[in-house]
N, C-alpha and C positions, 0 to 999 in steps of 0.2 A: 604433455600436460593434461590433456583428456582424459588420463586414469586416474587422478591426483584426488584424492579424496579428500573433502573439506568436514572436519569434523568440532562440533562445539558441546562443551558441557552445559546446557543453558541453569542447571543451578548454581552451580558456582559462579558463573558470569553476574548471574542475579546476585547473590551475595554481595560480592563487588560491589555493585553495582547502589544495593540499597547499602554498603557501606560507606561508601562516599554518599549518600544521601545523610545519613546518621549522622556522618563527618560535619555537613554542611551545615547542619540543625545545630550541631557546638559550637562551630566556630560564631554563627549567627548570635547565639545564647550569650558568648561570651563577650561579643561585640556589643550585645545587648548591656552589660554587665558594667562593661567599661564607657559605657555611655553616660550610665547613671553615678559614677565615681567621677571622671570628667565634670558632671553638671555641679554636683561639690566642690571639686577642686577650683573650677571657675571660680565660684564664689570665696573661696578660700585665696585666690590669686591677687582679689583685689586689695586683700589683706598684706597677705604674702607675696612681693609681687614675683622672687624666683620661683614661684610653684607654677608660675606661666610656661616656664619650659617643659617641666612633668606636665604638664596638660597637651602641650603642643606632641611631646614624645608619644604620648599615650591617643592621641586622637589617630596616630602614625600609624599606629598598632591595630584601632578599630578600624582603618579605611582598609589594611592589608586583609582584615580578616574578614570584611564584607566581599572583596574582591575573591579572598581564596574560598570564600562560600561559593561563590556562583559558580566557578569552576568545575567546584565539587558536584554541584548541582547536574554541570556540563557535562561531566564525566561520566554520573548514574547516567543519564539521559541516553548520552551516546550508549551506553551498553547494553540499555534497556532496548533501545532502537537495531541495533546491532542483532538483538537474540531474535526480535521480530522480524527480522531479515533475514535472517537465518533460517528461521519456521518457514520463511515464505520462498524459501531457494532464492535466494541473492546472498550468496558466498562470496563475490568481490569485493564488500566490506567500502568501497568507496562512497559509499551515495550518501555517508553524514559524516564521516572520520575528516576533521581538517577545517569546519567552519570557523571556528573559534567564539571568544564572549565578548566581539564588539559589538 
């Protein structure tokens, strides 16, 4: 294993990288999007009261896609930290892969 050469493309990684950031900035926007249809629909539920279930589906959707935002965030991050570890000769890649987003 001593001869094993550990090689990284650091732009493409970056790419990635600010890919899943970009990612993260949508799904945010969109959470954002359906927050403000939700705050009508409310109001439209107390009219209507089966539009309570569309509300309740649709709030399902924004907490998914807050969650799979930070992910994405989580993702750039690690790859960002990744390449700088890699500049800095730490090829074992262990010292941020695995925390997770609790």
């Amino acid at each position: 294993m001593a001869d094993q050469v550990v090689q990284m493309n650091y732009d493409e990684i970056q790419k990635v990288a600010d890919e899943f950031k970009d990612d993260a900035e949508q799904s945010r926007t969109v959470a954002k999007i359906l927050e403000g249809i939700i705050s009508v629909l409310k109001i439209v539920a107390k009219i209507i009261p089966f539009i309570q279930k569309l509300v309740n589906w649709m709030e399902g959707i924004k907490n998914a896609l807050e969650k799979l935002a930070k992910v994405e965030e989580e993702f750039s991050g690690d790859l960002e930290f990744a390449i700088k570890k890699h500049k800095e000769g730490d090829y074992a890649g262990m010292s941020r892969f695995g925390e997770g987003t609790a």
